[in-house]
C-alpha positions in Angstrom: 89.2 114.5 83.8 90.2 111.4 85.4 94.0 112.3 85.4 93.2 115.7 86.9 91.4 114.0 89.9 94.0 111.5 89.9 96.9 114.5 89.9 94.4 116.4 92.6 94.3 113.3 95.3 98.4 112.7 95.0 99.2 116.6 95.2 96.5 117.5 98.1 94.8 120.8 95.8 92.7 123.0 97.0 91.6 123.6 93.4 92.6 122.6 89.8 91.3 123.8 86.9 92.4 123.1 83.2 94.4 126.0 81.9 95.1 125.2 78.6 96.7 123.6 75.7 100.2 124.8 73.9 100.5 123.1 70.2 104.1 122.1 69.9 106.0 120.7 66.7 106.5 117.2 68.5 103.6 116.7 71.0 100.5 119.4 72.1 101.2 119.6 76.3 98.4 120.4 78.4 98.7 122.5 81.4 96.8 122.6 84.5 96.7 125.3 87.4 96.5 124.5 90.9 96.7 126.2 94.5 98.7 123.5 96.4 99.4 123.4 100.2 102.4 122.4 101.8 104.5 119.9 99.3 108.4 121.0 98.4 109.9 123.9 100.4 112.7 124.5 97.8 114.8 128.0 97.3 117.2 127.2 100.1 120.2 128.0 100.1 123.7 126.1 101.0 123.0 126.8 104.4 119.5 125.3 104.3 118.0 128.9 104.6 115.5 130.5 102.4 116.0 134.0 101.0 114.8 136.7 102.9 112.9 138.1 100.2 111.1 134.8 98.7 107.9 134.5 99.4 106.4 131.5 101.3 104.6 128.8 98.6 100.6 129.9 97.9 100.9 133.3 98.6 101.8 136.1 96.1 103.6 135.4 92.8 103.7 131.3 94.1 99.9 131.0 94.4 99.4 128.8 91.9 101.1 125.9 90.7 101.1 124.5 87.5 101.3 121.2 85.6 102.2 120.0 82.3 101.6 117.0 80.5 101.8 116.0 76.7 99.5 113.1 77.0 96.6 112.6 79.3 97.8 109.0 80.2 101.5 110.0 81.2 102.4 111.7 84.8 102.0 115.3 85.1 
């Protein structure tokens, strides 16, 4: 819970929630979901301009963000 409230304050959320847990062969990664303003405007181009038909981060398909983590003491 800690490292969630941690991961909250550095990426500015508007919520998180835990999302779940995938058991792999090496390590078990946790995932968390979160609606995240601003941060990263990525999918430019060469040219430095976005697609005409991405859409804008939080809204539509890029509402949520997520966050994985094998160990809760490691970044996310």
């Amino acid at each position: 819970m800690k490292s969630m409230k941690k991961l909250s304050n550095d990426k500015q959320a508007k919520t998180m929630k835990f999302f779940g847990k995938v058991h792999g062969i090496n390590h078990d990664y946790y995932i968390v979901e979160a609606e995240v303003e601003g941060g990263e405007e990525g999918g430019e181009d060469q040219e430095g301009e976005k697609p005409a038909d991405q859409e804008a981060k939080g809204t539509g398909v890029n509402k949520y963000t997520y966050f994985v983590s094998h160990d809760s003491l490691s970044e996310w």
